[in-house]
N, C-alpha and C positions, 0 to 999 in steps of 0.2 A: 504494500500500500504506500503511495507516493503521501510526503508529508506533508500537513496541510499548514505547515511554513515558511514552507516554499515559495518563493515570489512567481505571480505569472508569469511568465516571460512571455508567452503570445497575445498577452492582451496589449490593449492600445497604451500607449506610456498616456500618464497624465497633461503633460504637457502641453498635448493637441498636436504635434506633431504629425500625428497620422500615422506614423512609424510605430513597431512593437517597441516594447518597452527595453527589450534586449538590446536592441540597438537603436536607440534612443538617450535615455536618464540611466538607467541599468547598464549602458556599457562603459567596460572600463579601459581606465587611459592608459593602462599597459598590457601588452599580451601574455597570457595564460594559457599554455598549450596544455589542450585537456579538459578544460572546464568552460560553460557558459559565462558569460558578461554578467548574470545575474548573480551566477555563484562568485563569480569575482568578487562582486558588491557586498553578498553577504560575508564572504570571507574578508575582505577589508572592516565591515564594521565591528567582528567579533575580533580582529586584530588590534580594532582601536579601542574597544571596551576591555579588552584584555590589558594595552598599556594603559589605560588612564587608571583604573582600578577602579574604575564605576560599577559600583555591588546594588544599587536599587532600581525600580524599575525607572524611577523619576529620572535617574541620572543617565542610565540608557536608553532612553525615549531623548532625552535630552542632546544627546551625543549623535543618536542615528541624526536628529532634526539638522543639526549643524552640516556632518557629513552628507544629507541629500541637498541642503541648500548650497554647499559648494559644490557638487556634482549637479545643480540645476543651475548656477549661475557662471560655470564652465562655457567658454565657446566650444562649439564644433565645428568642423569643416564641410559637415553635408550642408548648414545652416550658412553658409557663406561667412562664418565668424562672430555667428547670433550665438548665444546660449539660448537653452530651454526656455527659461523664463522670461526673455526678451520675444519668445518667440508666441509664448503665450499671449504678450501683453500685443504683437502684432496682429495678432490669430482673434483676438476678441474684444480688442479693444483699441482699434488701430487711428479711430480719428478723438481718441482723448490717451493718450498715454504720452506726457509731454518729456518723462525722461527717457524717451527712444527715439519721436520726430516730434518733430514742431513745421507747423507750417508758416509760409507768409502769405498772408491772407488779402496783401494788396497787390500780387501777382497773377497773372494772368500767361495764357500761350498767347504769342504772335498770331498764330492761326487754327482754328477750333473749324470743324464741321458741324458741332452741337452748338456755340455759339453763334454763328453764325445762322442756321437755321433757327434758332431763338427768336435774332433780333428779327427773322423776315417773318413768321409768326406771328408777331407783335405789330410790325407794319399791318402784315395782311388781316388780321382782325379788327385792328381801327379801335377807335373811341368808342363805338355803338355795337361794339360787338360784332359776329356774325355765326347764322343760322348751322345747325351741326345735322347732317345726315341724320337718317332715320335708323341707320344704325352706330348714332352717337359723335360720327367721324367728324375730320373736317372737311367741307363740304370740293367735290374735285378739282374746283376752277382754280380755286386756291392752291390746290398740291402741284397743280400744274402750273403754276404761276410763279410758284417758287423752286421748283424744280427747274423750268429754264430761266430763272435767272441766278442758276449757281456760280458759283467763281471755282469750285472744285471738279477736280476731271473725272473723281469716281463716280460724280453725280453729273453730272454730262453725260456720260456712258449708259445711264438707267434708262430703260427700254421706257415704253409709252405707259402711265401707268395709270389703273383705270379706278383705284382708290386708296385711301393716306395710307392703309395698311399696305401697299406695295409699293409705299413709297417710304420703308421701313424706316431710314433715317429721324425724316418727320417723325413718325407715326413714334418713334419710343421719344424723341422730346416732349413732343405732346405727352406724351404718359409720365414723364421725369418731371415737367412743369407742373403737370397739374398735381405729383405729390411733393413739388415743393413748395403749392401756395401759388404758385406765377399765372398760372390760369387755370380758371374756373368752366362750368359751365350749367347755367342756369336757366329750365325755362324753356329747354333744348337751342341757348346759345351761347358760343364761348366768349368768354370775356377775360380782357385782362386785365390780375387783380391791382389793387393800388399799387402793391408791392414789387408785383412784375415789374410794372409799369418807372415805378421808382429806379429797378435794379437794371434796367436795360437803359439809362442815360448809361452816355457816352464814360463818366468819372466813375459812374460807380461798376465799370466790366470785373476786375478783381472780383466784386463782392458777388456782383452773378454768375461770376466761374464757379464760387466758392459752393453757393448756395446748390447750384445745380448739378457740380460734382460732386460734392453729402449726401445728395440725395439718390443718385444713382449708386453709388455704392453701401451704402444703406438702406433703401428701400424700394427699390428696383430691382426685381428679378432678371438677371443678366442669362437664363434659360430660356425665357419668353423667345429672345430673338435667335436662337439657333435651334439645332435639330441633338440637343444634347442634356434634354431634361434631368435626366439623376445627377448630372455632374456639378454637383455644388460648391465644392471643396476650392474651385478653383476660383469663386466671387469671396468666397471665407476668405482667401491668402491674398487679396488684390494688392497689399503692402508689400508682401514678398516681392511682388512682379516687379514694383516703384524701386523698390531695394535692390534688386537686382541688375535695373534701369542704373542706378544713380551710381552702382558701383561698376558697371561694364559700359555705359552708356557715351563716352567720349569717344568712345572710336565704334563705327561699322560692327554689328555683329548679327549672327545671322538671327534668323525665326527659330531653325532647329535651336540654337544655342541655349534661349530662354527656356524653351521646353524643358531640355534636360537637365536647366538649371534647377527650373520648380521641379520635374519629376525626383531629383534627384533627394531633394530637400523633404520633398511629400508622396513619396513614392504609394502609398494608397488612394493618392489620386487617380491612377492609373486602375483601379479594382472598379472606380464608379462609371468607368464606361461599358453601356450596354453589350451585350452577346451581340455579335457579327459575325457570319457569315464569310465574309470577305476581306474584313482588315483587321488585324492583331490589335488587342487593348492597345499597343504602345503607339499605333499609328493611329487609333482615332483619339487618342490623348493631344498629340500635338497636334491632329486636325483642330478640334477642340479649340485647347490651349491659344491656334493662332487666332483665333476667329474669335472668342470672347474675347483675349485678354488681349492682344497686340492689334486687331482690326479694329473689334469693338470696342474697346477701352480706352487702350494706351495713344491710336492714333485719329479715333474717334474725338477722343477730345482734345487732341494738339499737341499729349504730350512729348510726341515723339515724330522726326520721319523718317518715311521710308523709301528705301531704291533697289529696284531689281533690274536685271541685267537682259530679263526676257521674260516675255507676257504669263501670266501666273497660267500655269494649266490643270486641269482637275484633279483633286485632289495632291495638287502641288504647291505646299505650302513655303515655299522655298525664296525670302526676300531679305533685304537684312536693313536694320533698324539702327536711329543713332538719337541720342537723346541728349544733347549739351547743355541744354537749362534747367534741366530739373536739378540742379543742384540750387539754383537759385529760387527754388520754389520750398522742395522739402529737405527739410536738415534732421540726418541720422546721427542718434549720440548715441554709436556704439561700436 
């Protein structure tokens, strides 16, 4: 009979990492030929109970506590040089955790596709509002209105399109504004709200970068707009992705690179992609991967651009990314 004091070793480590515990908080920082990471662990705490002379249980509860809080506030290298606990505070608590980032909140990207579709939004509904399809939308004339008058070439490209939901871009602003307050609709018409309206002058852009990327990464389901619904894990880490960004981002690096940055980090990311038929977990992870976090996210909102060398082909996610300001945006202390 296995002892039931045994530490898990295949359960999830606390931390949130995604990772077993084994390798994770439970592994140890020297090799032990022979024994698990786990058994390392506990055979270092019985080694330190043993030197200190701690005989009560107080003093050994005491002693393990110490010993796992430096074994949680250790870096790692699958973590890009995060510790556990930094990793937590990213993983759950990424836009208030100020001794790991801080932002600047009167910063803003050069060039946003979400801003930018905001501000013509706000043109195109006017003072007096205007009337929303009968199944809630915005009404066609409009999508096509601001559709050809983009300044973007990926929206240049987009076929004739016959309502706001296939005009995806719009259609998740519209769903992002209206759960940050920016507009409403009432009455079956949209209106925008005072706040919007305040937040789209020209002085106050910072604050409507701000406002509208909180809200997409906190209460926007970033599954709505792909074909990848159980994969959640990967809107949970959006801060790893930025971290990532801020540490590799001064020079060229590709799409694959990111991936196996995060896989490597969150490798039970890779478990939440659906049964296929056709592509191994590991290739619809980076299909994934490129398409929420570096299409939809990172260059969605400006953080980043992009250049390839030859026209993206299906399921060829193969482009490479550079990101020089985000360091003037978010500052990592750690």
């Amino acid at each position: 009979m296995k002892s039931r004091n045994k530490p898990l070793t295949n359960a999830p480590c606390p931390c949130g990492s995604g990772k077993k515990y084994e390798r994770c908080c439970g592994a140890d920082v020297s090799a032990h030929s022979g024994s698990t990471p786990a058994d390392n662990a506990a055979q270092q705490l019985a080694e330190a109970i043993q030197a200190s002379g701690a005989s009560t249980l107080d003093e050994m509860n005491e002693l393990a506590r110490n010993i796992y809080t430096q074994r949680n506030e250790r870096p790692l290298d699958d973590f890009l040089g995060l510790s556990p606990n930094q990793m937590q505070a990213m993983l759950y608590s990424p836009l208030d955790a100020p001794q790991l980032v801080t932002f600047d909140n009167s910063w803003y990207p050069e060039q946003s596709i979400a801003i930018d579709l905001f501000k013509a939004l706000v043109t195109g509904v006017g003072d007096g509002g205007i009337k929303a399809t009968a199944q809630g939308n915005l009404p066609i004339k409009l999508c096509r209105e601001i559709l050809g008058s983009g300044e973007h070439d990926e929206l240049s490209r987009l076929r004739r399109i016959r309502s706001e939901v296939e005009f995806e871009k719009l259609h998740t602003v519209r769903l992002v504004s209206d759960l940050a307050g920016l507009v409403k609709r009432r009455k079956n018409r949209f209106y925008i709200t005072q706040r919007g309206r305040q937040l789209s002058l020209p002085e106050n852009r910072g604050c409507l970068f701000h406002a509208l990327f909180r809200t997409y990464v906190s209460k926007f389901n970033w599954g709505y707009r792909d074909g990848y619904p159980a994969a959640t894990f990967i809107q949970t880490a959006w801060l790893f992705s930025l971290y990532c960004l801020s540490l590799f981002g001064q020079q060229w690096q590709s799409s694959r690179f990111y991936a196996e940055q995060f896989a490597q980090a969150f490798p039970a990311a890779i478990n939440e992609m659906d049964e296929d038929g056709y592509f191994a977990p590991e290739q619809q992870f980076r299909a994934c991967y490129a398409t929420r976090t570096l299409e939809r996210f990172v260059l969605f909102w400006g953080l980043a651009e992009m250049r390839t060398s030859q026209p993206k082909k299906l399921y060829s996610y193969e482009y490479e990314l550079r990101a020089p300001s985000l360091s003037d945006w978010l500052h990592f202390h750690c």
